[in-house]
N, C-alpha and C positions, 0 to 999 in steps of 0.2 A: 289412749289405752295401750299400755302392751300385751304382748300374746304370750307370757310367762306364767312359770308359776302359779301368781293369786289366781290366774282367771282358768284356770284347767277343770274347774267343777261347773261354768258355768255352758251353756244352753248353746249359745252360738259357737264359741271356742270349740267344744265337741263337735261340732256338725262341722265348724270349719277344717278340723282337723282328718273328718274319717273322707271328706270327699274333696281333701284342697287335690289329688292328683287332678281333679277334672281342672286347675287351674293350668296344670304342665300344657294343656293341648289349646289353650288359648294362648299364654305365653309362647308356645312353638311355633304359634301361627303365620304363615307369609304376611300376617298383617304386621303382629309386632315384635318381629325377627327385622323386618326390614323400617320399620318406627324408630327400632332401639339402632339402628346404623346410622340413621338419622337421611336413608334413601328412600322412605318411603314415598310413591309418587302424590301430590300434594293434593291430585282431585281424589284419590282414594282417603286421605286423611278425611278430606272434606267431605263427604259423601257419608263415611261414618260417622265424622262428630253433628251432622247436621240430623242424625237419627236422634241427639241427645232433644230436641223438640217435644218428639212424638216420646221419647221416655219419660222425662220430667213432666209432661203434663200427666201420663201415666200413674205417674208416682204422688203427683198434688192430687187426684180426685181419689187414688187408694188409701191417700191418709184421710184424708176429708172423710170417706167411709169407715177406715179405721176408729178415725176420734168420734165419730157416732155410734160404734160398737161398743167404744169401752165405758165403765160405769165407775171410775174412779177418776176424781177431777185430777190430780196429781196425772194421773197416762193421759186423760185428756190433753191437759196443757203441754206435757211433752210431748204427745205424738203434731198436736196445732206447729209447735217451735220446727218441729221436722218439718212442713207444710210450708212455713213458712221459707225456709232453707230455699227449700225445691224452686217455688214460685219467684223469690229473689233471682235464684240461679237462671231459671226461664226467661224473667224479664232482661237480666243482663246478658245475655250467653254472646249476641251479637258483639256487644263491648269486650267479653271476654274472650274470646275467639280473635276479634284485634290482637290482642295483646299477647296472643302466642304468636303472632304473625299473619294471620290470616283472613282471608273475609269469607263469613259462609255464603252460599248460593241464595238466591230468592225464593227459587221453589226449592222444599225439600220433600218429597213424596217418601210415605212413609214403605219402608221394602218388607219384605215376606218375614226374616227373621225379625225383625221388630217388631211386627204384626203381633208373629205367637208368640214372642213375648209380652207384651201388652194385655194382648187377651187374655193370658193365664195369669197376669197381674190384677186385672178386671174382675174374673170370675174368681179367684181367690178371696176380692172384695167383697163380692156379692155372695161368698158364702158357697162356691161353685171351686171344683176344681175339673178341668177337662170338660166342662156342662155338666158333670154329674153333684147333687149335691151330697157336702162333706156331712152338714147337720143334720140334715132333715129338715123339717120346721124348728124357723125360731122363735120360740114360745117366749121366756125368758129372757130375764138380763144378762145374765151369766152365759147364756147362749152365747149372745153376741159379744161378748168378751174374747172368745172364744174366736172369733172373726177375725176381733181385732190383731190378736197371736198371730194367726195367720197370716193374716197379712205385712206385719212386720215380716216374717219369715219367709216369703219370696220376695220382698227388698233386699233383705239385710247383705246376701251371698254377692249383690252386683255391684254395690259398695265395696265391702271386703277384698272384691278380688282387682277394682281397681287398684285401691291402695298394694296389695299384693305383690303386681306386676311393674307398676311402675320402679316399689321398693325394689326390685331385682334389676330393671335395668339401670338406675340413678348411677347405682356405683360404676357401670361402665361409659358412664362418660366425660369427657375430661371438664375440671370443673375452671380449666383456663380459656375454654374454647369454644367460643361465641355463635359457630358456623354450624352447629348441629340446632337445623330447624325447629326441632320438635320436642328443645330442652325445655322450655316455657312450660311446657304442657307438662312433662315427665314433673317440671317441681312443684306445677299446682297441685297434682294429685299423690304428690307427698307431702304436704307442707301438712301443718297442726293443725289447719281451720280443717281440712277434710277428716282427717283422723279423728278429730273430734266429732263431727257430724255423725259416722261408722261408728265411736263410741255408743254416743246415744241410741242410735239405733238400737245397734247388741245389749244394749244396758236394757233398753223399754221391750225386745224380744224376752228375754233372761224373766223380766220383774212379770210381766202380761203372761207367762208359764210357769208359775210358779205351781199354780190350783191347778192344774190340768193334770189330768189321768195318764195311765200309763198307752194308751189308745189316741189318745189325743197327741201326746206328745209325738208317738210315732207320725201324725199324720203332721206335724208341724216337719221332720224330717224330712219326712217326702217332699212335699213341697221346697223347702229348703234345693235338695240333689237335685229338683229337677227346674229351679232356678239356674244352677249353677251349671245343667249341660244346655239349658236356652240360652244362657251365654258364651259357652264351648260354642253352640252355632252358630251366632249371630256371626262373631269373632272369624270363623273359620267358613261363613262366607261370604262376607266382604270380599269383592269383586277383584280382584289384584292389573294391574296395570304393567308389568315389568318380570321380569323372573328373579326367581327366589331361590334360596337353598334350601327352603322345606317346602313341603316333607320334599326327601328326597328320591331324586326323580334323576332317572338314568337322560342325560342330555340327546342323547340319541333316541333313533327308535325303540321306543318299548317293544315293538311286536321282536324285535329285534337284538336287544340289548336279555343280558340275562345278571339279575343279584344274587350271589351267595351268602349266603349267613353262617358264619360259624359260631361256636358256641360252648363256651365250657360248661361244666354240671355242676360240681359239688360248690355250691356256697354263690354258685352265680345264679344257678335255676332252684337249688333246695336252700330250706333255711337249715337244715344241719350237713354235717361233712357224710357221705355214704362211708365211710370205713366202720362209723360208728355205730351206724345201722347195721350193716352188714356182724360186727360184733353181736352186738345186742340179740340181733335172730338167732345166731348159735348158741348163746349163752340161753334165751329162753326156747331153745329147739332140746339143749341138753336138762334143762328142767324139769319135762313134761318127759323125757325117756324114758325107757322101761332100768330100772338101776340098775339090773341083770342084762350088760349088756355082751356076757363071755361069747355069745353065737353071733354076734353082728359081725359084718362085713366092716365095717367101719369104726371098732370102738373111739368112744370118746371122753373126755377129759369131762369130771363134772362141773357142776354149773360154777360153785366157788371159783375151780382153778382156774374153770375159762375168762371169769369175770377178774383176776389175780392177772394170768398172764396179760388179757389186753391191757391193764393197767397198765404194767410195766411196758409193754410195748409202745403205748402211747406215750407215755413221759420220756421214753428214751428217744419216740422221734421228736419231740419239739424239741427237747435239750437241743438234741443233735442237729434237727435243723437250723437252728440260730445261730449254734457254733457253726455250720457249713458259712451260711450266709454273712455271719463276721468274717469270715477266712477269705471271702471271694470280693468283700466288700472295699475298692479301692483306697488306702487313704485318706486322696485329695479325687477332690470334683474333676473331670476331664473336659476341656473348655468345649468339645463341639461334642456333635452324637458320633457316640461311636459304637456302632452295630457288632465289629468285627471284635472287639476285647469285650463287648456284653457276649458273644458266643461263647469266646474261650473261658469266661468266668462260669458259665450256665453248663458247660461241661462237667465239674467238679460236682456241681446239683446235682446233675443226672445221676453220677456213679454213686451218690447220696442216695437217693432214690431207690435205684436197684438194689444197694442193701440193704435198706429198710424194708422194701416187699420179700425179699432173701428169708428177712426173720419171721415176717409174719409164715410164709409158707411154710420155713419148719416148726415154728411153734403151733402147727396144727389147729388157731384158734379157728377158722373156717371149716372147720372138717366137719363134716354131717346137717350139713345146711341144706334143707328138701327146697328144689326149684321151687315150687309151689307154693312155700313160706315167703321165698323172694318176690313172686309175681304178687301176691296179694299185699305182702309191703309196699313196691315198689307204686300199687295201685293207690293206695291211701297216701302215698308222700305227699307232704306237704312243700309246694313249689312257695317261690318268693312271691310276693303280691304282684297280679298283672302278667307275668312270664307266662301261663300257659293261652290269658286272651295275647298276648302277645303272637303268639307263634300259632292262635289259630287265624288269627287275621295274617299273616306273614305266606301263609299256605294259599289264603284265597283269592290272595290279591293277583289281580288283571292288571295292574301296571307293569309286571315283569314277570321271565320264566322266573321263577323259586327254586332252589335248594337248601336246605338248611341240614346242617351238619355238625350233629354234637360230638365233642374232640373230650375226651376224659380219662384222668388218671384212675377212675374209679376200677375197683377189680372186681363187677361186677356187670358187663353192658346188659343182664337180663333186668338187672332194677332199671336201669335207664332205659330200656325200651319200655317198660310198664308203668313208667312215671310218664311217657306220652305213647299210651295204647290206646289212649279216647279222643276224642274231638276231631276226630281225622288226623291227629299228631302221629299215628303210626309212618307217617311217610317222610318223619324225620332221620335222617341216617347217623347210626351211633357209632364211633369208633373209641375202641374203650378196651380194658384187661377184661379176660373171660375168668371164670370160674370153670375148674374142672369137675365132668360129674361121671359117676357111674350109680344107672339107675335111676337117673333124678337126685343125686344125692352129692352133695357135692366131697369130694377127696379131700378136701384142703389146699391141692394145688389151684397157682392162676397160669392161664396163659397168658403171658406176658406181652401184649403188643402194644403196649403204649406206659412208658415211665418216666419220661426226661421230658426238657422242654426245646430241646433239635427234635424227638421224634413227635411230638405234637405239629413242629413248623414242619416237618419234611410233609408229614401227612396233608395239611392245609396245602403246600406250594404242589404236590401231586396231584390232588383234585383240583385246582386252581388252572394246571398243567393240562388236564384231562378235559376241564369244560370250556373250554379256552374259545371262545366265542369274533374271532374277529376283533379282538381289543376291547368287544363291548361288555364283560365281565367286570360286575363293582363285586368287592367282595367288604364284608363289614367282618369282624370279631368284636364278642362280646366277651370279656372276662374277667376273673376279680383276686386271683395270687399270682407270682410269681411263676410258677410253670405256663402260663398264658403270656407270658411278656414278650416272646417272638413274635408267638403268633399276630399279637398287638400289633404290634409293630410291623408286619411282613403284609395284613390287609390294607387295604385302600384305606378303610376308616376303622380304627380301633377304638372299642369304647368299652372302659372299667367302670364297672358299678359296686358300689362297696369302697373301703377305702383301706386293704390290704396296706400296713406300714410297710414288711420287706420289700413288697412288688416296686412303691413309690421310691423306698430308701437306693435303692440299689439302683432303680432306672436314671432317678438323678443323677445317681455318682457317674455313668455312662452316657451323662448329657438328653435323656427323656425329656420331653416337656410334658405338665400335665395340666391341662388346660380345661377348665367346665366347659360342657358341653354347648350352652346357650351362649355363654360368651366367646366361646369357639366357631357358633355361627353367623353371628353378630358380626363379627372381624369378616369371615368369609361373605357376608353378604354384602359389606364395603366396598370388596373388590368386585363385585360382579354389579358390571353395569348391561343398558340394554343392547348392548353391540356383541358384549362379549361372551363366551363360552364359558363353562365351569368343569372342572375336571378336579377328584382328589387324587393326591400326591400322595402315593405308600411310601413307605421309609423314610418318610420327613422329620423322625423323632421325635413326633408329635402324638399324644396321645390325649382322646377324651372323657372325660369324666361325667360320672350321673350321679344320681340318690338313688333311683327308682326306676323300674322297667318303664313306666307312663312316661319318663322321659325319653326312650328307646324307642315305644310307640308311636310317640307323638312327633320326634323327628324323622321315623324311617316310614312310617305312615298315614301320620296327620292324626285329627279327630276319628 
């Protein structure tokens, strides 16, 4: 089955899609961060796949109840063919488990995470979810149909996400090179016979919810999500035997060791750019005005002109930013990294930069913008998906002191402080352009402290400067344009999320490398064996790549 197009209306597809991030924290996991290097220690393998017992048998009495649920011979005999799958795989698993290379254990005692999952596999069957029941009495045929649904629905997600995971690591391994233990395994569970089995599955969920309510549906959901973080658990505690590079863990003492977080704003924490915002309020600040504004302290341009001039002001900075970025943009690739001609190119940005803000301040478009309007914006902005659980778990976490430090060209730090006023995010530190006020009102002018991408880095290497910990200071940046590119590059571990063309175009031409994040740990977890130390290397003109915060989560914090 593929996951395109045709199948985007269908049942499993949608649930697969709104909750695959809880897939990122199983894939991050020291299980198969260190699987996919092909170091994983081999009784850890074993210890896990010897759980697949107590699944599969799991899974053969959930269908068995299943096809007793359902009332249509057609789902009966598919959901039997599934049954049969399971109980084939049960009887063989010993033979099969040879043939990745390895023998399972005698005893396999079944461990705590496969417990509750099982039993919420069980009680799913029985018409139970958590002990409580989902039906009520089942009177009815159609009732138990309804079971039947169910119960496809916390299978289907555990299937799914192995094919998933394994598809992500396949391609990173060499397909000449025999010595990676745990390739056997990676191509059974990509190969067609499993993909097919997943099909059906999602096919006999899809067809079995067709008649279901809009109530019902929902509850096939839930079960579904909370399949899918039983298996974020299970995953994530598998007992580890060796050290890892995730989540990441200062090699020193913790009590002792301190992380900083740095952090751009516009377009890496909001899903729109703040100039835009910050327009928009003026234009509908000047709407709602009194028309008669001859006694104001402030007059202002009305809402046409203002909504006229940013126009133009906007059109004239992308032109002109792209013309900048042509002009600085090397002809030919420069064969290693070179740090020192990516500054002197980033200096011409800068002076780019400052005139652009130049214009905005005299064209008055910020003029008459009440704080007040800004904090109640800044309160409703809509962050990226996961960035604010991100950075409230970042604050609470007892594995290291915390600092987190947003760096932004934004000319406005009162919205960034009010886009993290809740959750405890107040004790993030914003350094950012201000807006000038008289009266709560803002002038039009900005103070101007931050425009370029030297005074973004100077900012970062002064507080890096300032908290300087005995060597034991890891500093990460997160960022997604072009004015972030120092900084990138200047932390221990830089990570771009988004896929900014100029950022990428230009870093190349200066020798960047830009490398995925999981295939970036994967490498890194090759080199760490159990003798050795782990340390990252800042300025290595290396940088990594994400989709999604849940990747940033899930490598700087795990599940």
């Amino acid at each position: 089955m593929t996951m395109g197009g045709e199948d985007e209306g269908r049942l499993a597809r949608k649930f697969w899609i709104k909750f695959k991030n809880e897939s990122v924290f199983i894939m991050y996991s020291p299980f198969f961060v260190s699987l996919a290097a092909g170091t994983l220690n081999s009784n850890t393998f074993l210890n896990c796949v010897s759980q697949d017992v107590h699944f599969l048998k799991a899974f053969a009495h959930c269908f068995e109840l299943a096809e007793e649920c359902a009332d249509d011979e057609e789902d009966k005999c598919a959901i039997r063919k599934l049954r049969k799958r399971v109980k084939h795989k049960l009887k063989t698993l010993d033979s099969l488990v040879r043939e990745w290379g390895f023998e399972l254990p005698e005893e396999c005692m079944i461990n705590n995470a496969t417990l509750k999952y099982t039993q919420f596999l069980l009680a799913t069957a029985s018409g139970k979810v958590e002990g409580e029941k989902v039906l009520g009495k089942i009177v009815t045929p159609f009732e138990k149909t309804k079971v039947a649904a169910y119960t496809i629905s916390a299978i289907s997600p555990c299937l799914r996400l192995f094919a998933f995971i394994t598809k992500e690591i396949q391609p990173l391994l060499d397909p000449n090179d025999s010595s990676h233990v745990y390739k056997k395994w990676v191509e059974y569970y990509c190969s067609e016979t499993f993909e097919e089995s997943i099909a059906q599955t999602e096919e006999l969920l899809d067809k079995l919810s067709v008649s279901l309510t809009g109530e019902e549906l929902d509850v096939i959901e839930k079960l579904y999500h909370q399949a899918m973080k039983l298996e974020v658990n299970f995953y994530c505690a598998q007992p580890m035997m060796q050290p890892t590079v995730v989540p990441l863990s200062w090699v020193k003492d913790p009590a002792e060791g301190q992380l900083t977080i740095f952090c751009d704003f516009d377009l890496t924490c909001t899903a729109f750019d703040s100039s835009a915002i910050l327009a928009e309020i003026a234009i509908v600040t000047s709407q709602k005005a009194d028309p008669d504004q001859s006694e104001s302290k402030l007059p202002r341009k009305s809402s046409a002109d203002l909504r006229n001039t940013w126009g133009v002001l906007s059109n004239k900075y992308t032109e002109e930013h792209e013309q900048c970025i042509d002009c600085i943009m090397p002809s030919e690739a420069v064969g290693k990294f070179d740090y020192e001609g990516l500054c002197e190119a980033l200096k011409q940005l800068a002076e780019f930069e400052r005139k652009a803000n130049s214009r905005v301040v005299e064209s008055g478009v910020l003029k008459g913008i009440n704080l007040e309007d800004i904090k109640r914006t800044g309160q409703l902005l809509t962050l990226q998906d996961g960035c604010r659980g991100f950075f409230q778990k970042i604050v609470k976490s007892e594995n290291y002191k915390t600092n987190v430090h947003v760096l932004s060209y934004c000319w406005c730090g009162d919205l960034i402080r009010s886009a993290f006023s809740s959750g405890d995010l107040n004790v993030l530190k914003v350094h950012s352009n201000e807006l000038v006020y008289e009266e709560s009102i803002s002038t039009g002018d900005i103070v101007k402290n931050l425009e370029s991408p030297l005074e973004k880095c100077q900012i970062l290497n002064d507080i890096v400067k300032d908290c300087s910990n005995n060597g034991q200071n890891l500093t990460v940046y997160i960022g997604v344009s072009l004015g972030d590119l120092l900084c990138l590059l200047e932390a221990d571990i830089g990570i771009v999320i988004g896929s900014s063309s100029s950022l990428r175009r230009l870093g190349k031409q200066f020798g960047v490398s830009f490398i995925p994040l999981f295939s970036g740990l994967v490498e890194k977890q090759k080199e760490l064996t159990n003798d050795s130390s782990f340390t990252w290397k800042k300025m290595s003109g290396t940088l990594y790549t994400v989709s999604s915060w849940a990747e940033i989560q899930a490598f700087i914090l795990g599940s």
